[in-house]
C-alpha positions as CSV (number, residue, x, y, z in Angstrom):
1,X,0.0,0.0,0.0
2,X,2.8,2.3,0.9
3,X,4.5,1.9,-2.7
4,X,1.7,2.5,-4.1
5,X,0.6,5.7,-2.4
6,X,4.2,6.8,-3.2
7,X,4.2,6.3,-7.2
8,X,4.7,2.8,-8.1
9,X,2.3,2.0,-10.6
10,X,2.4,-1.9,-10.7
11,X,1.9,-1.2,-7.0
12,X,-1.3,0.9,-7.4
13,X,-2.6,-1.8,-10.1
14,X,-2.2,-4.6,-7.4
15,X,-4.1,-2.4,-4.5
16,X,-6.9,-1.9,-7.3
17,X,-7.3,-5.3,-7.7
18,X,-6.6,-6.2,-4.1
19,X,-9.8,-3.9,-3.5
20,X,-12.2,-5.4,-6.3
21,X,-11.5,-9.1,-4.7
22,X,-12.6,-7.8,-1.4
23,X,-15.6,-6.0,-3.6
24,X,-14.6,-2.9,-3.1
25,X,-15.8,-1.9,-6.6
26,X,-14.9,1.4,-6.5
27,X,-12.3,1.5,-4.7
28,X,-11.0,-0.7,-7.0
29,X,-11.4,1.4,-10.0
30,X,-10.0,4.4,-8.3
31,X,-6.8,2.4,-8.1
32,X,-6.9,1.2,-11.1
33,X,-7.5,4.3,-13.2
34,X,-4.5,6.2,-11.1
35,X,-2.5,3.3,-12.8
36,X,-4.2,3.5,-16.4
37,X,-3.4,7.0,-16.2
38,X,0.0,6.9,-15.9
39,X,0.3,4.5,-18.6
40,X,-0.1,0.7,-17.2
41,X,-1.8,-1.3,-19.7
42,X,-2.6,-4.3,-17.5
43,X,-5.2,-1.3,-15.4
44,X,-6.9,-0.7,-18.5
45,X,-7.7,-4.3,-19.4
46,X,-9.1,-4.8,-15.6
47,X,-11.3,-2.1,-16.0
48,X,-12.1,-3.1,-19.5
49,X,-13.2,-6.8,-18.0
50,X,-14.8,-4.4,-15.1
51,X,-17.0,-2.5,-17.3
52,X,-17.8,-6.1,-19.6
53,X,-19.0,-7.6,-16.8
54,X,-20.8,-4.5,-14.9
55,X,-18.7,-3.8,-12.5
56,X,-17.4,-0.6,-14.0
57,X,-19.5,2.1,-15.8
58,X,-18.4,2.8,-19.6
59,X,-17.8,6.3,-18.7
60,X,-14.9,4.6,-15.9
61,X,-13.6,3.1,-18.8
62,X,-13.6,5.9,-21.5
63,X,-11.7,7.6,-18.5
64,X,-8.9,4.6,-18.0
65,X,-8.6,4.2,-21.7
66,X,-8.0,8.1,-22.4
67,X,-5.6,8.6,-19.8
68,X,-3.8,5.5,-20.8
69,X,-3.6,6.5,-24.5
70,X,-2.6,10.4,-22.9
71,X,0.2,9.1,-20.7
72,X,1.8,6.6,-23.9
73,X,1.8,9.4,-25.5
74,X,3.8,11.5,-23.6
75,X,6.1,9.0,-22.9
76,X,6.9,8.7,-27.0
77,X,10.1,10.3,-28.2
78,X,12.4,9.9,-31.3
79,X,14.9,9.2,-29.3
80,X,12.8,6.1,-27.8
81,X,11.4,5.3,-31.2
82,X,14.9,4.8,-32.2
83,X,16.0,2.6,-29.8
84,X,12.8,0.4,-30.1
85,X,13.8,0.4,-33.9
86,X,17.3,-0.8,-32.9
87,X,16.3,-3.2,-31.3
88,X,17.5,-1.6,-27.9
């Protein structure tokens, strides 16, 4: 919980789902879309199965997948593109 309050994403992700298996709903989903926002797919897709099963409302998930896309794309860089292209 601690790592996650303090930035770690795969750590916010786990609290999320931590909270949803206790059925904490949306506590869950707050989790989890702090995580989708800064760009961890794996959030996203338990949202996305969330929302499928209605657990999550599509507006929740417009919000995770919108943030993700916002957070990839500020990530990008030539320099990065590069490197991928390398094979770096």
């Amino acid at each position: 919980k601690k790592a996650a309050m303090q930035g770690h994403v795969e750590s916010r992700n786990n609290l999320g789902c931590s909270e949803v298996e206790k059925g904490n709903n949306n506590r869950g989903v707050r989790h989890l879309l702090i995580s989708a926002q800064m760009g961890y797919k794996d959030s996203v897709e338990a949202i996305k199965r969330m929302f499928m099963d209605g657990n999550a409302t599509k507006a929740q998930y417009a919000e995770a997948l919108k943030g993700y896309q916002d957070a990839v794309e500020e990530m990008k860089s030539h320099d990065r593109d590069e490197a991928k292209r390398l094979g770096f």
